[in-house]
Backbone as ProteinMPNN parsed JSONL, in Angstrom:
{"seq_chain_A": "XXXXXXXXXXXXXXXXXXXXXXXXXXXXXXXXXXXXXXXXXXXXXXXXXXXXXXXXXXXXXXXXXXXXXXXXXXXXXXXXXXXXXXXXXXXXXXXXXXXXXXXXXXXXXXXXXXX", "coords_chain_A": {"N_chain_A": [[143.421, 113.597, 56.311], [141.17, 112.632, 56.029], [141.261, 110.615, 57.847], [140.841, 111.742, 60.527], [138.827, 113.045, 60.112], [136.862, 110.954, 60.126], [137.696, 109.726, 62.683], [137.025, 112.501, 64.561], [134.332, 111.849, 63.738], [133.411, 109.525, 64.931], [133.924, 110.134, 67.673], [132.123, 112.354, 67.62], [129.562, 110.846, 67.553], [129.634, 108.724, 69.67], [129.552, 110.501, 71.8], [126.58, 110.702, 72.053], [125.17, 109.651, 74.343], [125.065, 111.578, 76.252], [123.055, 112.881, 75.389], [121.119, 112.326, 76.91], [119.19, 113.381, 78.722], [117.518, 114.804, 77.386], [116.001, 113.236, 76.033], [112.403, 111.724, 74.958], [111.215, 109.228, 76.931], [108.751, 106.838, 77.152], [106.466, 106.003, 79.876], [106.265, 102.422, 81.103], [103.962, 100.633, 81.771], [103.078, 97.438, 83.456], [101.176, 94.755, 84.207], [98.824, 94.153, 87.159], [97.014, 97.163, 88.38], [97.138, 98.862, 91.553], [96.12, 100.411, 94.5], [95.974, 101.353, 97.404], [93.578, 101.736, 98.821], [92.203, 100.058, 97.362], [93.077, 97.358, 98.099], [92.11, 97.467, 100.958], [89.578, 97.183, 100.823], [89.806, 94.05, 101.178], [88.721, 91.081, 102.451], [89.192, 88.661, 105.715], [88.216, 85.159, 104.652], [85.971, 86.218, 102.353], [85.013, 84.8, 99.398], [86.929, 83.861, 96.015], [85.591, 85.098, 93.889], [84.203, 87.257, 95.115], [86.999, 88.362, 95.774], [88.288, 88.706, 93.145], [86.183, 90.415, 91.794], [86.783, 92.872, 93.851], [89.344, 92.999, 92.57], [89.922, 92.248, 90.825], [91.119, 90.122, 87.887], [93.922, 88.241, 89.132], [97.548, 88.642, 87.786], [99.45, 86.735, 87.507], [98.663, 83.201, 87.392], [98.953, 80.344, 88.805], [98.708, 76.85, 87.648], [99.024, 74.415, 88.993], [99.111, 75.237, 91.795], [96.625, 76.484, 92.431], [95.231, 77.971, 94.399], [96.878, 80.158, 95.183], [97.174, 83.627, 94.568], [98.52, 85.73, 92.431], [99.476, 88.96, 92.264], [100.982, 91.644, 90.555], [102.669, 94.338, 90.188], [104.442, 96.581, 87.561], [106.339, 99.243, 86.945], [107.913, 100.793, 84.526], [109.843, 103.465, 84.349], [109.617, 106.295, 82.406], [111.507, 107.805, 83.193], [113.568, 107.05, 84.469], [112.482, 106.194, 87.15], [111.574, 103.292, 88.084], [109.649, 100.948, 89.76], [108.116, 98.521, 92.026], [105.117, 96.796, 92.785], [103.761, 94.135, 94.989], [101.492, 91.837, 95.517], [100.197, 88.988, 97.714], [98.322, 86.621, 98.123], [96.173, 84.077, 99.422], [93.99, 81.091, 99.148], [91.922, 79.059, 100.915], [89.635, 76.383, 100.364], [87.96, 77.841, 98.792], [88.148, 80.247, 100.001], [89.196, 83.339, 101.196], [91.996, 83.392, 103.463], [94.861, 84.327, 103.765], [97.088, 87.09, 103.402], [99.592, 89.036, 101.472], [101.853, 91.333, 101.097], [103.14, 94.4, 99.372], [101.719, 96.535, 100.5], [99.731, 98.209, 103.034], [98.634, 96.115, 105.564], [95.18, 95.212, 105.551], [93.119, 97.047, 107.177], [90.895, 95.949, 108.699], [91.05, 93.372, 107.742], [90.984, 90.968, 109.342], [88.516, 90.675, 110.093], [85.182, 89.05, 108.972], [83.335, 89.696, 106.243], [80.606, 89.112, 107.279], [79.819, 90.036, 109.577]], "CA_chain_A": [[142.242, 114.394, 56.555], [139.826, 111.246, 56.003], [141.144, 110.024, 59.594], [140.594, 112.71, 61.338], [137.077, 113.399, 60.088], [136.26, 109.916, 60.874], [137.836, 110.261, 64.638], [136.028, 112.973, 65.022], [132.655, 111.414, 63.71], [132.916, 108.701, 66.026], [133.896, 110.402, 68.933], [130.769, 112.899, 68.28], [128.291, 109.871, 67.753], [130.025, 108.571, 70.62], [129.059, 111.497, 72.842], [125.435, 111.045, 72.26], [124.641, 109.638, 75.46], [125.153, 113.101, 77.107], [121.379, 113.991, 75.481], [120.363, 111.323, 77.581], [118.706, 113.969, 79.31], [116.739, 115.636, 76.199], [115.465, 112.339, 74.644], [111.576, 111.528, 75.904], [111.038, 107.915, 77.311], [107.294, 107.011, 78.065], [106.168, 104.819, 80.959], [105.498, 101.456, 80.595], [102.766, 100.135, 82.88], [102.608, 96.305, 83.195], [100.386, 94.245, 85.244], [97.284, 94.619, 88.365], [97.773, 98.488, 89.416], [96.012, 98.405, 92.527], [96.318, 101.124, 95.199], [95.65, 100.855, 99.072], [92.205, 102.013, 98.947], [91.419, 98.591, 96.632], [93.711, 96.391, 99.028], [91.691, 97.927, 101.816], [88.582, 96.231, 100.925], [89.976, 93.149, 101.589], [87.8, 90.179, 104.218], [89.306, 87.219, 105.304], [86.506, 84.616, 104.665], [85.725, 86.397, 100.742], [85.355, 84.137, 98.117], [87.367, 83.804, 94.692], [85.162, 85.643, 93.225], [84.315, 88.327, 95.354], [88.13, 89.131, 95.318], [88.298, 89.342, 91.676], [85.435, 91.653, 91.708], [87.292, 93.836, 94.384], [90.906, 93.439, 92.591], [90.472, 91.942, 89.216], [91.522, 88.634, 87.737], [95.665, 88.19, 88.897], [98.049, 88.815, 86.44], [99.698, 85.259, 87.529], [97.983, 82.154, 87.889], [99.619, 78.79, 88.34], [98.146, 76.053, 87.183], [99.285, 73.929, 90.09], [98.722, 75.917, 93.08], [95.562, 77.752, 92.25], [94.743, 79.06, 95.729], [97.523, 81.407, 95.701], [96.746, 84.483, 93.588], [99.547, 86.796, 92.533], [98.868, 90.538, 91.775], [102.212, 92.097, 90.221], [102.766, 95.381, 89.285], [105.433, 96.998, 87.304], [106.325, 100.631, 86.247], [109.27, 100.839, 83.681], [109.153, 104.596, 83.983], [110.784, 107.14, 81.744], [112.322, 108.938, 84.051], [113.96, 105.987, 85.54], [112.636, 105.893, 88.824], [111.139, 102.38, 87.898], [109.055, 100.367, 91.087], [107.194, 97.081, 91.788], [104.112, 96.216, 94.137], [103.154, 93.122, 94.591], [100.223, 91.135, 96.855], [99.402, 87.569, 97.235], [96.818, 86.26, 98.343], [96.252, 82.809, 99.38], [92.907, 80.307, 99.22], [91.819, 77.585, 101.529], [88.462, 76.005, 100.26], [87.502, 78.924, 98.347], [88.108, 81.44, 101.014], [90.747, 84.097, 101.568], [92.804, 83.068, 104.645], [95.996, 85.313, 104.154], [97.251, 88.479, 102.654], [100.82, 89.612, 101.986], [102.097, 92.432, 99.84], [104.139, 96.187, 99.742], [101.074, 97.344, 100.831], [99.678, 98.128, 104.042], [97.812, 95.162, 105.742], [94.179, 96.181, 105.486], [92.643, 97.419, 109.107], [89.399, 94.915, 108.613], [91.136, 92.226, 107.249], [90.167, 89.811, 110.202], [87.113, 90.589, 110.145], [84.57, 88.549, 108.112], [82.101, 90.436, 105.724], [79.049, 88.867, 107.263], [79.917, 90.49, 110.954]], "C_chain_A": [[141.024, 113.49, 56.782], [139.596, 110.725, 57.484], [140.989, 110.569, 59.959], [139.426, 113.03, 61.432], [136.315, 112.174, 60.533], [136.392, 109.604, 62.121], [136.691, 111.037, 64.584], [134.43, 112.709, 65.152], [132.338, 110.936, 64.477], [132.886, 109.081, 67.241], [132.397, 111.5, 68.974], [129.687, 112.244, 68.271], [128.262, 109.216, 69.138], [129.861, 109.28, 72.442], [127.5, 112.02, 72.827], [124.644, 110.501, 73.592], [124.655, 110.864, 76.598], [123.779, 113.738, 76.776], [120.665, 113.145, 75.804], [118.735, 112.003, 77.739], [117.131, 114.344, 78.565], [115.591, 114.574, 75.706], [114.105, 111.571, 75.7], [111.244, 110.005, 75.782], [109.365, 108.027, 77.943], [107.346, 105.635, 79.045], [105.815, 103.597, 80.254], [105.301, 100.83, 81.9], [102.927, 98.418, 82.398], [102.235, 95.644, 84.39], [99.194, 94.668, 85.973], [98.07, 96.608, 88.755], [96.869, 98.51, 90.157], [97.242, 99.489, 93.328], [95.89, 100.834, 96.595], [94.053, 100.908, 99.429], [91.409, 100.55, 98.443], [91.68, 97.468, 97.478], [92.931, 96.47, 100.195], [90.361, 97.185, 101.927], [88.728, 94.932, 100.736], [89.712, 92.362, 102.787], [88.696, 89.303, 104.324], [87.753, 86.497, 105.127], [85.888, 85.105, 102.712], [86.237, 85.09, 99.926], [86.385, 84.17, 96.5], [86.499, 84.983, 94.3], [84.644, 87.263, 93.564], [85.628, 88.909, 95.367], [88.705, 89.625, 94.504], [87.494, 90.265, 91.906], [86.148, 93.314, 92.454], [89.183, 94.088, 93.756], [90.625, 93.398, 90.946], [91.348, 90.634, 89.297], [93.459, 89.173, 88.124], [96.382, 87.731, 87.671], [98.521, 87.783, 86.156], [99.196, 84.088, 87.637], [99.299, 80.896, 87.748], [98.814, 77.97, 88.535], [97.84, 74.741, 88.317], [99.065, 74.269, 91.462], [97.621, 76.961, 93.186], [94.572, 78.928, 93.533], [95.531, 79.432, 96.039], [97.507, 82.362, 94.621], [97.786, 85.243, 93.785], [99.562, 87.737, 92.032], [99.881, 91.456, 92.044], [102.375, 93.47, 89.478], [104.207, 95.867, 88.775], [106.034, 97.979, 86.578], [107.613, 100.737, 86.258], [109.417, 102.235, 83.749], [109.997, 105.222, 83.136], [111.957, 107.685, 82.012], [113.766, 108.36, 84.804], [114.15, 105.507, 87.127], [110.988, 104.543, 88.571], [110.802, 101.895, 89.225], [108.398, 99.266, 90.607], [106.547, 97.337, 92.988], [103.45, 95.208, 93.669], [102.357, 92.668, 95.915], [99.925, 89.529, 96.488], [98.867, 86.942, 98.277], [96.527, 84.593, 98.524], [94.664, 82.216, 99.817], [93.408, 79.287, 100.002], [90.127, 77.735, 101.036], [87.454, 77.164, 99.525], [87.283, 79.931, 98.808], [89.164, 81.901, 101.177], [90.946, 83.674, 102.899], [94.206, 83.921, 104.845], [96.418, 86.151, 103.19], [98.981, 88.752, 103.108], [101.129, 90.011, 100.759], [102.983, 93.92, 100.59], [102.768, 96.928, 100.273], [100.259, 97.002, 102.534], [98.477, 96.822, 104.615], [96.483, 95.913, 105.803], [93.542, 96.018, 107.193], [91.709, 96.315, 109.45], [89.651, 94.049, 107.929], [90.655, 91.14, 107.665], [88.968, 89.792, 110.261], [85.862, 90.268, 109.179], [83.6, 89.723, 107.33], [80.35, 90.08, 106.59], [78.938, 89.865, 108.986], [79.696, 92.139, 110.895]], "O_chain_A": [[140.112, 113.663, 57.591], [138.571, 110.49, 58.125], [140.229, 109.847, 60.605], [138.862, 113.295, 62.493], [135.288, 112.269, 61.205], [135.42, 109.222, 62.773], [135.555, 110.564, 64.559], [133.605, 113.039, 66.004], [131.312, 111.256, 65.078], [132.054, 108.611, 68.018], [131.676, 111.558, 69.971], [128.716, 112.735, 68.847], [127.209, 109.1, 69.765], [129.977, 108.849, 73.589], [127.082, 113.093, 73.262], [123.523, 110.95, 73.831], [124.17, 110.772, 77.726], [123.287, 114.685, 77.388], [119.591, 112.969, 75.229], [117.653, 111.617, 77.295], [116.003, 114.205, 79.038], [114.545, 114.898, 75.144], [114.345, 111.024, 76.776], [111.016, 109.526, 74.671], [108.875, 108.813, 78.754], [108.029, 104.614, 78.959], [105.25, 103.549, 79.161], [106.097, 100.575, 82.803], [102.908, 98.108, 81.207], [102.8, 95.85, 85.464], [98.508, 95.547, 85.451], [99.15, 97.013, 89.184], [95.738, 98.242, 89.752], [98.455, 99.572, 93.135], [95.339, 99.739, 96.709], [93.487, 100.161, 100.228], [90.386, 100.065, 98.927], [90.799, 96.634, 97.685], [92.942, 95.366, 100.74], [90.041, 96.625, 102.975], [87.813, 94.417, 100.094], [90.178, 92.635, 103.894], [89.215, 88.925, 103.273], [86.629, 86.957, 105.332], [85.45, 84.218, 101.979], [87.345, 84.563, 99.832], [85.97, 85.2, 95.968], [87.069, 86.042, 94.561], [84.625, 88.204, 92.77], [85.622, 90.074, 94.969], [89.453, 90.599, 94.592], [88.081, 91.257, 92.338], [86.105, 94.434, 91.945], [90.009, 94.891, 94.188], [90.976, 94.21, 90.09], [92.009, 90.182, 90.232], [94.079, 90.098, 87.599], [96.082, 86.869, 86.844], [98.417, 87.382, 84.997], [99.63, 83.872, 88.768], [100.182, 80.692, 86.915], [98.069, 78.09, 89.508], [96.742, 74.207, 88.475], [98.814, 73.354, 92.245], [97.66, 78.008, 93.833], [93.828, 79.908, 93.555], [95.625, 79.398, 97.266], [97.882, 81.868, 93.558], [98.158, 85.55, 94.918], [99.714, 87.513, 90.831], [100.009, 92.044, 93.118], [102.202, 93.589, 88.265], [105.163, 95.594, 89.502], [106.331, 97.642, 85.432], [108.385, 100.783, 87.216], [108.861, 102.548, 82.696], [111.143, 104.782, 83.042], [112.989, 107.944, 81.394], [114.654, 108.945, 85.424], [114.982, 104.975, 87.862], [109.803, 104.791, 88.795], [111.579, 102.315, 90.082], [108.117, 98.955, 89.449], [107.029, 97.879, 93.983], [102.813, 95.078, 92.623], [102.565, 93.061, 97.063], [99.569, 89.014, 95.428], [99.366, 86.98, 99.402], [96.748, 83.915, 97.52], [94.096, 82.793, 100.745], [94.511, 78.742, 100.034], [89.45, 78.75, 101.201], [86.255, 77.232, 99.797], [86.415, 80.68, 98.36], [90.16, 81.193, 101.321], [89.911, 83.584, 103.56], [94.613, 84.161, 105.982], [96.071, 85.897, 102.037], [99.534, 88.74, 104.208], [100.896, 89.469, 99.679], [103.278, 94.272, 101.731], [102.932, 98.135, 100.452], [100.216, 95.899, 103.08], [97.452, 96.699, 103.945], [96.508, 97.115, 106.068], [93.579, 95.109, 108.022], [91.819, 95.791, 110.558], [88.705, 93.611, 107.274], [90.046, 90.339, 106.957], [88.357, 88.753, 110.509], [85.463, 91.243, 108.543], [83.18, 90.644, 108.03], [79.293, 90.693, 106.45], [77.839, 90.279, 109.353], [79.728, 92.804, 111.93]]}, "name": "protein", "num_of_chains": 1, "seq": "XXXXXXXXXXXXXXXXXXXXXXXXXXXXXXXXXXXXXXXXXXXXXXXXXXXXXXXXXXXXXXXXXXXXXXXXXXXXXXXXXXXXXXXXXXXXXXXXXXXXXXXXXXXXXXXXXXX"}
């Protein structure tokens, strides 16, 4: 009788991944969240600093290559329809020179702020 009740225990602890469904998972947000509208005000020609102002400090820096900025996002979600967007951004002489990311190139990228 002992084995049997213990089969059975395990096989019904065993069958708790079936309330997968039931059991609530929250998001987890990590990194820049940045949307197209923020990417959008992107010049070439902007400084360091005006790009922080328009993005925010990047979540990566390397220490070694500091004129390429990397701005990583990453949503663990509950639901499990988990995603990444990422953008980076590259310096010459303290000036943006190129842009590449999941997001759409911005329309007025070539075009300097002072024009």
């Amino acid at each position: 009788m002992k084995k049997l009740l213990l089969a059975s225990l395990v096989i019904a602890l065993s069958g708790c991944s079936v309330f997968d469904g039931l059991v609530h998972r929250i998001d987890v947000p990590q990194g820049n969240y940045l949307e197209q509208r923020d990417v959008d005000q992107l010049r070439i020609g902007m400084s360091k600093e005006q790009v922080n102002y328009v993005l925010g400090a990047p979540v990566a820096e390397n220490v070694f290559a500091d004129d390429t900025w990397y701005y990583v996002f990453n949503m663990d979600s509950g639901s499990g329809d988990d995603y990444r967007r990422t953008v980076t951004l590259t310096f010459v002489d303290n000036k943006l020179t190129d842009y590449a990311g999941d997001f759409d190139r911005p329309k007025n990228f070539d075009t300097p702020l002072d024009q």
